[in-house]
C-alpha positions as CSV (number, residue, x, y, z in Angstrom):
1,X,70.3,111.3,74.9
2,X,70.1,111.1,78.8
3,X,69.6,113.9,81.7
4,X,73.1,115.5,83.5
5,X,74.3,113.9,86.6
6,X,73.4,116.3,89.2
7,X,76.8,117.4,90.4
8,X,77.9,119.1,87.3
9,X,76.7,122.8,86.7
10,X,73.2,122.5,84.6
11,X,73.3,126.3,83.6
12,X,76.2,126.9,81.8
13,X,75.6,126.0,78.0
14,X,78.1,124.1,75.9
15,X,78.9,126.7,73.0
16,X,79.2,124.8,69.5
17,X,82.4,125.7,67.7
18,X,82.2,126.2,63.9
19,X,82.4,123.5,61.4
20,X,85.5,121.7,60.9
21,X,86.3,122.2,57.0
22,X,87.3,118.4,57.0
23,X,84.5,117.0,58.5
24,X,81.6,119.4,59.3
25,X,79.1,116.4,59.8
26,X,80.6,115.4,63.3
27,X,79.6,118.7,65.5
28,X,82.9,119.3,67.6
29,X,82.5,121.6,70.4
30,X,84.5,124.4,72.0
31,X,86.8,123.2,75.4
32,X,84.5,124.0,78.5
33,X,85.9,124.8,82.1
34,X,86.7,121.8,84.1
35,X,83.7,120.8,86.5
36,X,83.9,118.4,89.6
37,X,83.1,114.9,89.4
38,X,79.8,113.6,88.6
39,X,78.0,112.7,91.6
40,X,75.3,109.8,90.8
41,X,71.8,111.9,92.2
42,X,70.4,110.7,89.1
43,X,71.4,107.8,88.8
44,X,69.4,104.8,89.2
45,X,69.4,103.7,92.7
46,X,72.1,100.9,92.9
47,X,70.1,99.2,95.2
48,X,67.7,97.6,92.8
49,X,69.7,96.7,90.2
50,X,71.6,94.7,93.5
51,X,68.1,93.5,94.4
52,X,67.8,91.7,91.1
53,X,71.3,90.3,90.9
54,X,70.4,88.6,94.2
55,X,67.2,87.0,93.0
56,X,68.4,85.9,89.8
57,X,71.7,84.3,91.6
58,X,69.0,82.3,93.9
59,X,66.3,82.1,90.9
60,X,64.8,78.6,91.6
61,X,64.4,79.8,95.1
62,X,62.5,82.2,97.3
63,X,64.8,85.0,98.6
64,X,63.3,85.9,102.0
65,X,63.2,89.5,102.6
66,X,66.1,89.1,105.8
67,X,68.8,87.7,103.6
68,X,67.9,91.0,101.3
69,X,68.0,93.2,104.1
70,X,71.4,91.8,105.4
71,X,72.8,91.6,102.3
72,X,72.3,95.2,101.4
73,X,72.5,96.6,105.0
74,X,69.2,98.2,105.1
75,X,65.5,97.4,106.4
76,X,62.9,94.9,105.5
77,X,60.3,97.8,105.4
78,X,62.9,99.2,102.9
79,X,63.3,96.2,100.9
80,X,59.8,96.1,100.6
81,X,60.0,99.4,99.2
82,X,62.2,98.3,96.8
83,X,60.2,95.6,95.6
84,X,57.5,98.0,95.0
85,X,59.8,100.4,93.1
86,X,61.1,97.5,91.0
87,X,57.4,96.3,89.9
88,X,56.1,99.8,89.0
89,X,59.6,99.3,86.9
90,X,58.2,96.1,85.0
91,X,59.7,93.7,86.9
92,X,58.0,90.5,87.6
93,X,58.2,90.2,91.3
94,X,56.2,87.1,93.1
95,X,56.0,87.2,96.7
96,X,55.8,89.3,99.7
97,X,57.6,90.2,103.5
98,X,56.3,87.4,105.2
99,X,57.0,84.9,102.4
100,X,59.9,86.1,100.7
101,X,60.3,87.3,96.6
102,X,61.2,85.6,93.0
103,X,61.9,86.7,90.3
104,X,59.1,85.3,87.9
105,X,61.0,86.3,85.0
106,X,64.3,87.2,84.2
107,X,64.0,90.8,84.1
108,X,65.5,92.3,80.3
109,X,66.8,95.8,82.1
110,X,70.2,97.2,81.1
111,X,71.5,97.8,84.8
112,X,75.2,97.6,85.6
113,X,74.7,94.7,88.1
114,X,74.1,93.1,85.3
115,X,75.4,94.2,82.0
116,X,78.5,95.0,83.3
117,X,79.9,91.1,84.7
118,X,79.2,90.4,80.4
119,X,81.6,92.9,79.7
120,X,84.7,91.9,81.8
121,X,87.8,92.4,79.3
122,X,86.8,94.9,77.6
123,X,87.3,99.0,77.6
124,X,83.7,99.5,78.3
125,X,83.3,97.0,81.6
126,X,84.0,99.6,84.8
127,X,81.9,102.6,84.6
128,X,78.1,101.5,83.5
129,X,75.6,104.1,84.4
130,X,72.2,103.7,83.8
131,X,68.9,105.8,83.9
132,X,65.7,104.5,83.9
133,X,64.1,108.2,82.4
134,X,66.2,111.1,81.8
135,X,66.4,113.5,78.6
136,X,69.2,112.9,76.3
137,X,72.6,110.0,77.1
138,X,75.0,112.1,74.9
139,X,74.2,115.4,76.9
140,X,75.3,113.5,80.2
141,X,78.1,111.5,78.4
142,X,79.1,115.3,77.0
143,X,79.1,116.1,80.4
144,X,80.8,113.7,81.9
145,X,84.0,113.9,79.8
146,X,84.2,117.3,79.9
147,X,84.2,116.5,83.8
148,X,86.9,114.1,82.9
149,X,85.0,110.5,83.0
150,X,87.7,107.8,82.0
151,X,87.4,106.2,78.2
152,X,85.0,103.7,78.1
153,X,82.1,105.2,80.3
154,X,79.2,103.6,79.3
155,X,75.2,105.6,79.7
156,X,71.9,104.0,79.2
157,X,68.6,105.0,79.8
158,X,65.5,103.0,79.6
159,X,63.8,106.1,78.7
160,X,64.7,109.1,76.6
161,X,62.6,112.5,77.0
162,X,64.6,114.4,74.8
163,X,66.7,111.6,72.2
164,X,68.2,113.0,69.2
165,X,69.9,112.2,66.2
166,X,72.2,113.9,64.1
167,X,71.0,117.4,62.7
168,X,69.2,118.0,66.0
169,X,66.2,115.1,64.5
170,X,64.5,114.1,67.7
171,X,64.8,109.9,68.2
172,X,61.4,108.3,69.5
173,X,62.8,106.7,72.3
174,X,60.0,104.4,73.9
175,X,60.5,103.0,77.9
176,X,62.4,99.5,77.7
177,X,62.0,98.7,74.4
178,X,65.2,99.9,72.8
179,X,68.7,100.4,73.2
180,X,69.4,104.0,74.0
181,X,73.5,103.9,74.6
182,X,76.4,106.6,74.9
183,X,79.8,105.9,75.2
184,X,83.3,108.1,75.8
185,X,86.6,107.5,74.1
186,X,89.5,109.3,74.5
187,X,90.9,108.3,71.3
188,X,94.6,109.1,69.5
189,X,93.1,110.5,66.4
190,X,93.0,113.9,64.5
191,X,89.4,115.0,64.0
192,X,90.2,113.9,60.1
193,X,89.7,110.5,61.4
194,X,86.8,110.4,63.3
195,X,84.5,109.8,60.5
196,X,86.1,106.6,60.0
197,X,85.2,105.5,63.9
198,X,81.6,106.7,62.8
199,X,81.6,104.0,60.4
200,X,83.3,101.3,62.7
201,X,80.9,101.9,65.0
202,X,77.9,100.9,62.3
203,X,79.8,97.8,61.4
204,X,80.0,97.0,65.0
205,X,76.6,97.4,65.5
206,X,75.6,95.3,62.1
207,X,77.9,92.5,63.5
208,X,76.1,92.6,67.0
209,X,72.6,92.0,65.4
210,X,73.8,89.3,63.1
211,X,75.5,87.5,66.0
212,X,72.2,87.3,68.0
213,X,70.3,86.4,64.5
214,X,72.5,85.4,61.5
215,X,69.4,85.3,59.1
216,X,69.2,89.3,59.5
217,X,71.1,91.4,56.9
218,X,71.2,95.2,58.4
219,X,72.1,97.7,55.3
220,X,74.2,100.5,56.0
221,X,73.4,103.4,54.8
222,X,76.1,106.4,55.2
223,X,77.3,108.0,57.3
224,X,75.1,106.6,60.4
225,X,71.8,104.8,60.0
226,X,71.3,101.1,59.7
227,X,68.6,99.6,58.0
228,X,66.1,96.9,57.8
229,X,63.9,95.9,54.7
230,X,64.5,99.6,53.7
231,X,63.6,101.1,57.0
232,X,65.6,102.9,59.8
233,X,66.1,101.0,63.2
234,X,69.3,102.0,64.1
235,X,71.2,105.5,64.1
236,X,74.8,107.1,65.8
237,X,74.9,110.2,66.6
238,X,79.1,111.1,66.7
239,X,80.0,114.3,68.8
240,X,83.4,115.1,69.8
241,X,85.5,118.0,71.8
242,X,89.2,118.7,69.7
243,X,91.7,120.9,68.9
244,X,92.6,121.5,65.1
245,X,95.1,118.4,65.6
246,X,94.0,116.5,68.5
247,X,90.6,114.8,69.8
248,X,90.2,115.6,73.7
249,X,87.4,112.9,73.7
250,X,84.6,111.5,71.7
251,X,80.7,110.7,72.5
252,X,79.1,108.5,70.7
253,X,75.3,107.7,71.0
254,X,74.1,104.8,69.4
255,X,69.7,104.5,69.5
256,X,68.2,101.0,68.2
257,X,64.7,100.3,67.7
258,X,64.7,96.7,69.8
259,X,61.5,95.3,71.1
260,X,59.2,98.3,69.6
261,X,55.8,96.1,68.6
262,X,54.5,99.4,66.4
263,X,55.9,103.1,65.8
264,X,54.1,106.0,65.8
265,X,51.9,106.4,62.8
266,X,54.3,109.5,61.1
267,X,57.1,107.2,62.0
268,X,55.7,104.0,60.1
269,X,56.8,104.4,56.9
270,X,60.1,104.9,57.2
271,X,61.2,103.5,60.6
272,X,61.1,99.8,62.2
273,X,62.4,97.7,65.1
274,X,64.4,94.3,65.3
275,X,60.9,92.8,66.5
276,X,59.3,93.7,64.1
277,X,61.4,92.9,61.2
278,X,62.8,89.9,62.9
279,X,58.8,88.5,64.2
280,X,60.8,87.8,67.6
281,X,61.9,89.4,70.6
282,X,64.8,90.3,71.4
283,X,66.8,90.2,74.8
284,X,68.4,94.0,75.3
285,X,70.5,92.9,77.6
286,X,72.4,90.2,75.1
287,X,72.2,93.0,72.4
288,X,73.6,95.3,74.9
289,X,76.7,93.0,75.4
290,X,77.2,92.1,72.1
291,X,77.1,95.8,71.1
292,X,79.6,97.1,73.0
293,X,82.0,93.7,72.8
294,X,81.8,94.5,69.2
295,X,82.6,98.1,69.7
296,X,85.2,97.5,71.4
297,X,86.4,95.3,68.9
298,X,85.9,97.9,66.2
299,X,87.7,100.2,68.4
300,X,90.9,98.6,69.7
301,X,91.6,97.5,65.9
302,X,91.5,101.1,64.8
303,X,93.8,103.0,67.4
304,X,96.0,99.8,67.1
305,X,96.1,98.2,63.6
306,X,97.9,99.2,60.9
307,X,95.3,98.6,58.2
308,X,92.5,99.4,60.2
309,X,90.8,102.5,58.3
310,X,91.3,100.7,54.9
311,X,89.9,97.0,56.5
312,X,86.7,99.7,57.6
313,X,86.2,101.1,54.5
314,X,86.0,97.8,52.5
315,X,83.8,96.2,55.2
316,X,81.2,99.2,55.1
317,X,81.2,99.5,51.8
318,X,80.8,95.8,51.6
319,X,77.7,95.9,53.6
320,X,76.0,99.3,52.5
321,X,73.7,99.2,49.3
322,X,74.5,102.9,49.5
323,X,77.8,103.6,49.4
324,X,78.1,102.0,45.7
325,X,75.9,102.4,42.3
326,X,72.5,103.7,44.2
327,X,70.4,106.6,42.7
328,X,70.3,109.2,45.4
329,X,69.6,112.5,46.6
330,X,71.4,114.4,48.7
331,X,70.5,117.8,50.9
332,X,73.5,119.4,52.3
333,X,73.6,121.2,55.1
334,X,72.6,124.5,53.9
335,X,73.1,123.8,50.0
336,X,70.7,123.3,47.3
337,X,70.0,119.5,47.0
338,X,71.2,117.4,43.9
339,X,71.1,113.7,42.6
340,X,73.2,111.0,41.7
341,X,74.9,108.0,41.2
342,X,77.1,106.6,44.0
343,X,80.4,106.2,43.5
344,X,82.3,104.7,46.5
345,X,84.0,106.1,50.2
346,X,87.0,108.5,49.5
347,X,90.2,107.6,51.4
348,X,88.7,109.4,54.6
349,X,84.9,107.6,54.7
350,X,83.1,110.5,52.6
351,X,80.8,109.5,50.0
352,X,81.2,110.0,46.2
353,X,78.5,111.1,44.1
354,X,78.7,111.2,40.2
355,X,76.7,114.2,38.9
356,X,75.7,115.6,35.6
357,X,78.2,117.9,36.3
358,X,80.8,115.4,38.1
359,X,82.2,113.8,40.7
360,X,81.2,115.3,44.2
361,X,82.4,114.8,47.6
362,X,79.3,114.2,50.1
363,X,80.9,116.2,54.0
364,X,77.5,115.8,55.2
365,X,73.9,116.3,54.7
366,X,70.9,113.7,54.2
367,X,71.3,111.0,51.5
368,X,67.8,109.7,50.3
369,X,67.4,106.4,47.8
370,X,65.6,107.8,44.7
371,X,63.9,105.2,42.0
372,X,62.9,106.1,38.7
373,X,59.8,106.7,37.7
374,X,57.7,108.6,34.9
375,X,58.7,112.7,35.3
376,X,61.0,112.8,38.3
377,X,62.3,110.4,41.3
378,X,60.7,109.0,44.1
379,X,61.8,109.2,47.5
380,X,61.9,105.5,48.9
381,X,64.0,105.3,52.1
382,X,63.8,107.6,55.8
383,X,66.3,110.6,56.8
């Protein structure tokens, strides 16, 4: 998800180890050489997102362009600048030097200024970085802990250029509409257990969106996509850097369709947004808090509880239509597809699938909802 911060080297390639026999679906990757810190060239300039935390504190006044210059120890011709910079952004800026600015509405951008005072308390509330265009958020967020970034580094873009999912699918990732979110963790898990995080983090996500609108009923379909009235508008993309007993650290990139009015036409079918399903807007910013309060939630409960994976388990397969009794298909990575009936989450989060021939474990691969019909099945739901 998002472009590399500019200090770490850009040329060295990180080399994909092979598949880990228990979980092959979550792409660990071989330890890379220690790289200085990342340094924040491309970064969004801190300067605006201080601009607008100023003119929302004041926002039933005019800010004159002095108190913005004094308060951020530059120029009024660079304030000015800015203010330009911020309205080629999207921002609703009224106002000019000689009068002063306000903010005519209350702008919906994920910047740390103003994400991060929501998320006080919890593991993700010190190190917010955001991008307003840069390629992919788990390439930096790769990069960064790798560079050792502390747990809890948090990277949003307004903009991907090169979002993916899992498999290498590329994610439409349209400017300010969505949520396009990495996070680290350093968690004190074996690889074995990191599909079951993969899970918590859908629940977390599931519980954010019906905490903003109750009346929505997200269906989870395993291992990582959520769903609305059969279509994809959410999906986690779980990468991770271990040893065969041990997790050095953990990216995971979470991509939600938020305020997306239409999709592209091949994407129609089978994806949607919360606007569109829901008829409403949405504020990113609220869903951004909510997202990662909830996260954290999910998170701290599984490192420290003692019934944690089980309490996961039950809850995703409470809220799945997948994981239980659905007709599907499934392609393996690599394997010749076949169809079943679902038959439950083993004791480590992989999907059961009752076959002519038996019960089979689903590692990974693509599970598609089949229906019935007159010679065959029909494909009804997205990748």
């Amino acid at each position: 998800m998002l472009e590399s911060i500019k200090s770490l080297s850009r040329g060295e390639p990180f080399v994909l180890s092979p598949p880990l026999p228990h979980n092959p679906r979550i792409a660990p990757k071989a330890p890379t050489r220690r790289k200085p810190a990342p340094a924040p060239a491309y970064l969004t300039d801190a300067r605006l997102g201080r601009i607008i935390r100023l003119l929302m504190d004041h926002a039933t006044m005019v800010v004159s362009g002095t108190k913005l210059a004094a308060e951020l120890k530059i120029t009024r011709s660079e304030v000015w600048r800015l203010i330009q910079q911020l309205r080629s952004l999207g921002v609703e800026v009224e106002g000019h030097p000689a009068t002063g600015y306000q903010l005519r509405t209350m702008p919906d951008l994920l910047l740390p200024e103003v994400l991060a005072p929501l998320l006080r308390g919890t593991v993700f509330g010190a190190n917010v970085y955001h991008y307003y265009k840069i390629g992919s958020t788990n390439n930096v967020a790769m990069e960064a802990a790798s560079a050792g970034a502390p747990e809890g580094s948090v990277f949003l873009a307004e903009e991907q250029t090169a979002g993916r999912g899992r498999g290498g699918n590329a994610w439409h990732s349209a400017r300010s509409t969505g949520i396009y979110c990495s996070v680290i963790l350093r968690p004190p898990l074996p690889p074995s257990e990191v599909l079951v995080l993969s899970l918590a983090v859908a629940l977390a996500v599931r519980d954010a969106i019906r905490e903003l609108n109750p009346a929505l009923e997200p269906d989870l379909k395993w291992p990582n996509d959520l769903l609305l009235d059969g279509k994809k508008f959410c999906g986690i993309l779980t990468e991770m850097n271990a040893e065969p007993t041990r997790v050095r650290h953990i990216v995971v990139g979470i991509g939600i369709n938020v305020n997306q009015a239409s999709l592209p036409d091949e994407l129609r079918p089978i994806a949607t947004s919360l606007l569109v399903a829901s008829g409403s807007e949405w504020s990113r910013v609220d869903l951004a808090a909510a997202l990662l309060k909830s996260l954290h939630r999910e998170y701290r409960e599984l490192i420290e509880g003692t019934q944690a994976r089980e309490s996961i388990l039950r809850r995703f397969t409470s809220a799945s239509s997948y994981v239980r009794g659905k007709r599907v298909r499934i392609e393996e990575n690599g394997d010749a597809a076949f169809e079943g009936t679902t038959e439950g989450l083993d004791p480590r989060g992989f999907l059961q699938v009752r076959t002519a021939e038996g019960l089979r474990i689903v590692l990974s691969g693509t599970v598609r909802a089949t229906e019935p019909q007159s010679g065959g099945h029909k494909l009804t739901t997205n990748d």
